[in-house]
Steps between C-alpha positions, in 0.01 A plus 500: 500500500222431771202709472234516789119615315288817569134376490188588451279696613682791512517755811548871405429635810731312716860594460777407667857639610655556163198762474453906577655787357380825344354555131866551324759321376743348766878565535502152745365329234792544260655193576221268397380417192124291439570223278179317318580201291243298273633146649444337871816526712578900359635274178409600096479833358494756808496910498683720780335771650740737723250604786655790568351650169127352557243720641318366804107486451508454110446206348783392232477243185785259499653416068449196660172206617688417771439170762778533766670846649798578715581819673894529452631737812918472575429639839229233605334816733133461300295797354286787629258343278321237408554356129233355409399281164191397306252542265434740228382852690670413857161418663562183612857431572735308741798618705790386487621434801838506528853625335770243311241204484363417222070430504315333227166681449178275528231588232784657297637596233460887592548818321507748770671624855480827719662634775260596803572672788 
């Protein structure tokens, strides 16, 4: 598959449209699932996360190192979130930017992700 690359150095602060919500869990979420995978192109060993069951504002540890991600969504509408990957602790950590692409992760592999709103 063809992969386009988050880089570094990574934004926090700036979020785009697949971002805002409210601290809970959210029911237009259910249809996409956060898939991190230890290969370039989403290939290798990856782990599914249904983002309907993450908390927003927490940061999560993946089973997984992982070097590219893909946001999975059936509907293709985006997220009242934004997903975002990185580094042990979530203090430095990339969006991704988009939903059913897959992005290989500069600087990688990385352990952690968080929803933000």
């Amino acid at each position: 598959t063809n992969s386009r690359t988050i880089t570094a150095p990574y934004n926090s602060t700036a979020f785009t449209d697949i971002t805002r919500g409210s601290e809970e869990l959210h029911a237009d979420a259910a249809d996409a699932n956060l898939v991190l995978c230890t290969g370039s192109s989403c290939s290798g060993t990856c782990q599914t996360f249904d983002l309907s069951q993450i908390a927003v504002n927490q940061c999560t540890r993946a089973l997984v190192d992982f070097n590219s991600v893909i946001i999975e969504q059936q509907s293709n509408t985006g997220l009242p979130d934004a997903v975002l990957v990185g580094p042990s602790g979530c203090l430095t950590s990339g969006q991704v930017p988009a939903v059913n692409e897959c992005f290989d992760i500069n600087g990688g592999p990385f352990s952690d992700f968080a929803l933000v709103d």
